[in-house]
C-alpha positions as CSV (number, residue, x, y, z in Angstrom):
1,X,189.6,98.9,-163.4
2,X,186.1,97.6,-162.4
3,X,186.5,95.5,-159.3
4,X,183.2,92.9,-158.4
5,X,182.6,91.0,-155.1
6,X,181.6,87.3,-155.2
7,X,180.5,85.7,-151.9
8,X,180.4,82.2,-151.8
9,X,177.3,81.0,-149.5
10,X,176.1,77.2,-149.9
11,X,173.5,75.9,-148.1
12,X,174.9,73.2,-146.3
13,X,176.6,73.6,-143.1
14,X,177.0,70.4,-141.2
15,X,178.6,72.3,-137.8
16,X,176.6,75.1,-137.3
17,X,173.0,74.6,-139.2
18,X,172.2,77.0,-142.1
19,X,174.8,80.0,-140.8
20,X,175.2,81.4,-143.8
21,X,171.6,83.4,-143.1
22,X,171.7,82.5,-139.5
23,X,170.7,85.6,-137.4
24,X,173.3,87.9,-135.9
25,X,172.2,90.9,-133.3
26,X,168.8,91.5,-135.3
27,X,169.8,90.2,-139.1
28,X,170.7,87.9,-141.3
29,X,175.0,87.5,-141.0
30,X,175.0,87.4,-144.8
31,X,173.0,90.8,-144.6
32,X,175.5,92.4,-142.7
33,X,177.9,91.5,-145.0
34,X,176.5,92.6,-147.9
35,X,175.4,96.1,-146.1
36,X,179.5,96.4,-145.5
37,X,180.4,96.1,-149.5
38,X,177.5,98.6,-150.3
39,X,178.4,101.1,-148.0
40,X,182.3,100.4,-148.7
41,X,181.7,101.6,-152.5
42,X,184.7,100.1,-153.8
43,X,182.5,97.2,-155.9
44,X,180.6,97.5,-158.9
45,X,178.7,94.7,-158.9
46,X,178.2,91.8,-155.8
47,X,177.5,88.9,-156.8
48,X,175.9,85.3,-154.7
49,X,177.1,82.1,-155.6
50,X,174.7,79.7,-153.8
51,X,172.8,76.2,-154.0
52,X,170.4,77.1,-151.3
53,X,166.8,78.2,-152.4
54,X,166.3,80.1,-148.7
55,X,169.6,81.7,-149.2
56,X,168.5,82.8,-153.0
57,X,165.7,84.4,-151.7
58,X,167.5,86.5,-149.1
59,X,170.0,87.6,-152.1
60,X,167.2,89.5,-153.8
61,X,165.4,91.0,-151.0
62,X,168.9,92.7,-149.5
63,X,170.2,93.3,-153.5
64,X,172.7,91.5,-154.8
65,X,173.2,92.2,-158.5
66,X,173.4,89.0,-159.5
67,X,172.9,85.4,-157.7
68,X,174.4,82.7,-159.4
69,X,172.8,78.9,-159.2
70,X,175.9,76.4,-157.8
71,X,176.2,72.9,-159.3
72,X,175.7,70.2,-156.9
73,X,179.4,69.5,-157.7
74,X,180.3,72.7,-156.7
75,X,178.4,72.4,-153.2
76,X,179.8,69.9,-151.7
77,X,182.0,69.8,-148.5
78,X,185.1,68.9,-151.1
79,X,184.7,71.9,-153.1
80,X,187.4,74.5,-152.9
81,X,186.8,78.1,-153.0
82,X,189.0,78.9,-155.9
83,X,186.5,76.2,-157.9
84,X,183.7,78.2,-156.8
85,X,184.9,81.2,-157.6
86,X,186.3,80.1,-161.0
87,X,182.9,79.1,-162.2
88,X,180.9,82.0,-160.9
89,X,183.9,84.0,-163.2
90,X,182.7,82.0,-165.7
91,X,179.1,81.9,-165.9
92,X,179.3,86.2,-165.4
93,X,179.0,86.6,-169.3
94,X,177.5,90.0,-169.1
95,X,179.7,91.5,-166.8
96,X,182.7,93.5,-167.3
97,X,185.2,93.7,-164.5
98,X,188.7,93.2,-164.0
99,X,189.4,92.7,-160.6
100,X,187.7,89.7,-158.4
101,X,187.6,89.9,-154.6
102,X,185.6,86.4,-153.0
103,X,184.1,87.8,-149.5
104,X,182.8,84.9,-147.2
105,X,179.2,85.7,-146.4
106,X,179.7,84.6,-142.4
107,X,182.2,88.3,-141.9
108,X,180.5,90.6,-139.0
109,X,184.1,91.9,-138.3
110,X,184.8,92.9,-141.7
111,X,186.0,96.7,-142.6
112,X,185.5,98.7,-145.1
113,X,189.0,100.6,-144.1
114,X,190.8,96.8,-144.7
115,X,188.8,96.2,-147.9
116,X,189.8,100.0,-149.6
117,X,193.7,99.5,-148.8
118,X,193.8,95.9,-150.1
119,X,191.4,97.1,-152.9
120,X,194.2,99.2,-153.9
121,X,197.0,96.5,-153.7
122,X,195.4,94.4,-155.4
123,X,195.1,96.9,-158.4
124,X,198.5,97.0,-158.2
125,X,199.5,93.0,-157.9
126,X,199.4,91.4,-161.5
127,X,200.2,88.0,-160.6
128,X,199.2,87.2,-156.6
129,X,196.3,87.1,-154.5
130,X,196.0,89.3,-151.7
131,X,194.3,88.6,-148.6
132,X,194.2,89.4,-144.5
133,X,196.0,86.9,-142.0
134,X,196.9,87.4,-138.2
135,X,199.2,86.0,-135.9
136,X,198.8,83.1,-133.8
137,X,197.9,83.8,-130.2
138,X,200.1,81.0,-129.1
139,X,203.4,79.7,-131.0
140,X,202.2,76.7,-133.1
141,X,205.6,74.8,-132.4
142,X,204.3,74.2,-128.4
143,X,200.9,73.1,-129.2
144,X,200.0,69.4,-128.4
145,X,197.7,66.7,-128.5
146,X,195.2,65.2,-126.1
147,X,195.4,61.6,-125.7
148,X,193.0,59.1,-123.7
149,X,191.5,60.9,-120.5
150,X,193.3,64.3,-121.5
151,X,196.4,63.6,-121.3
152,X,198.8,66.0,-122.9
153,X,201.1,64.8,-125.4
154,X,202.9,67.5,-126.9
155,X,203.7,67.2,-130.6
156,X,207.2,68.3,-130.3
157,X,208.5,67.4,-127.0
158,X,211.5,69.3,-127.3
159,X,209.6,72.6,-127.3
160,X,207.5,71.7,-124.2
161,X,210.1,73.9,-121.8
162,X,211.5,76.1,-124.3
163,X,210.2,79.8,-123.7
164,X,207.2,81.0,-126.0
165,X,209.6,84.4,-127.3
166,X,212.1,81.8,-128.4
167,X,210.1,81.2,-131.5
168,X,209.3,83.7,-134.9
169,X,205.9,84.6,-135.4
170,X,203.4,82.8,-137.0
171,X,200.5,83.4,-139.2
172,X,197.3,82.3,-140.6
173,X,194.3,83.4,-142.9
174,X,192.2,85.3,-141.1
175,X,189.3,84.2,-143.3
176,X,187.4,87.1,-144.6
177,X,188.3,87.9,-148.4
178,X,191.0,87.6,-151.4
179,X,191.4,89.4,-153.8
180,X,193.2,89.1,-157.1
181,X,193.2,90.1,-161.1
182,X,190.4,87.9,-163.0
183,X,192.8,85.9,-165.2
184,X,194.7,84.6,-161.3
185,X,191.4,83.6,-160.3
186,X,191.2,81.5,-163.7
187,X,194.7,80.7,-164.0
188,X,194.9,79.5,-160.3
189,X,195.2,76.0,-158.8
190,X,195.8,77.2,-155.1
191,X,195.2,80.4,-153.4
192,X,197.6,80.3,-150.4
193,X,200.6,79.4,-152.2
194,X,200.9,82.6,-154.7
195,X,199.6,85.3,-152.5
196,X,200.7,88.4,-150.2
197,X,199.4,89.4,-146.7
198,X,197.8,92.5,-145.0
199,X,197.9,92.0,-141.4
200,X,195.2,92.6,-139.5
201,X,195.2,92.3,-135.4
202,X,194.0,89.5,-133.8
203,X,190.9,90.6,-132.1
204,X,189.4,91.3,-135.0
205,X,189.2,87.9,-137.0
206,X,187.0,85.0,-136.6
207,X,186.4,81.9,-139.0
208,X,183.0,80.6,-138.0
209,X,182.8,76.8,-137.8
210,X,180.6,76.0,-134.9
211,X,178.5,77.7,-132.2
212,X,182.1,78.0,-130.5
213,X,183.2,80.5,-132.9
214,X,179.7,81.9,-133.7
215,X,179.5,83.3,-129.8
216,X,183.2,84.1,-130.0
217,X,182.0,87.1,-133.1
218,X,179.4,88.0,-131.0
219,X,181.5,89.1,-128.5
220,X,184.3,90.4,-130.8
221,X,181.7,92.3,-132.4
222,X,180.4,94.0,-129.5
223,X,183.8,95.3,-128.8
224,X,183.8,96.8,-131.9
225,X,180.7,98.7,-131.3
């Protein structure tokens, strides 16, 4: 089965300017990316999905097979990935390939070790999506708000004394790939809700937003050094 990767990179990125090609330790994030599915050799093809003319550009000079133009539709802050993904499916006419995994182009901490053993489940799972999550460094079910001047209002006040081991472990996408057959991607409405997990530990997933979690990689990268 011929497997392709599609990274989904628009242009506009209204909390942390253009970070799709912003520059991380000497290069482009997007380029580091990319340099991880070539060297991973699991893909046969990599594709771009993009709306941005600067990001374009930097798709042909680090060689992506194929860069595909993004309606205007499909750039908008509204746009799901699974839409995304289902067009660029759609538009690859001249491509053969039975197996899609969508890659986020903002993924320093990505590993080619993760990518070959879901790679293999995911030749193996007919009908989900497959992707990484980790737990929650904090049970969810003592979180809170803040109210006027900080104040703490918790959002279940029945949990604010109850000890953190009393609850089960929580989980959440770790937001670096999914993979699935080509017909799931088409036949899809949601990803989350038909799909299997691969754990992967907590210091090593981050889902850049905002400068917060942009310094946050850095320094989770470095460890991985």
């Amino acid at each position: 089965m011929k497997s392709i990767a599609i990274i989904p990179a628009r242009g506009g990125s209204k909390r942390l300017k253009n970070k799709n090609i912003k520059i991380f330790y000497g290069k482009p994030i997007l380029q580091r990316t990319v340099e991880i599915l070539k060297k991973s050799q699991i893909f046969d093809s990599i594709i771009l999905t993009t709306d941005s003319a600067k990001i374009k550009k930097l798709g042909k000079k680090i060689g992506i097979d194929v860069i595909i133009d993004r309606s205007v539709n499909l750039s908008k802050n509204s746009a799901t990935t699974i839409e995304v993904i289902q067009d660029a499916i759609k538009k690859l006419t001249t491509i053969e390939f039975d197996i899609v995994c969508c890659i986020y182009p903002c993924n320093p901490l990505l590993l080619i070790s993760d990518l070959k053993m879901t790679a293999i489940k995911a030749k193996n799972e007919k009908k989900r999506f497959i992707f990484p999550v980790c737990e929650y460094t904090h049970p969810v079910e003592r979180g809170f708000e803040l109210e006027k001047n900080n104040n703490i209002s918790f959002i279940n006040k029945k949990n604010a004394n109850m000890n953190t081991q009393t609850f089960t472990k929580k989980y959440h996408d770790a937001g670096q790939f999914y993979w699935a057959k080509k017909e799931v991607w088409l036949k899809s409405s949601t990803i989350h809700n038909n799909s299997k997990a691969y754990i992967i530990p907590k210091y090593r997933a981050v889902d850049i937003d905002d400068i917060e979690d942009w310094k946050k990689a850095k320094a989770l990268f470095k460890g991985l050094d």
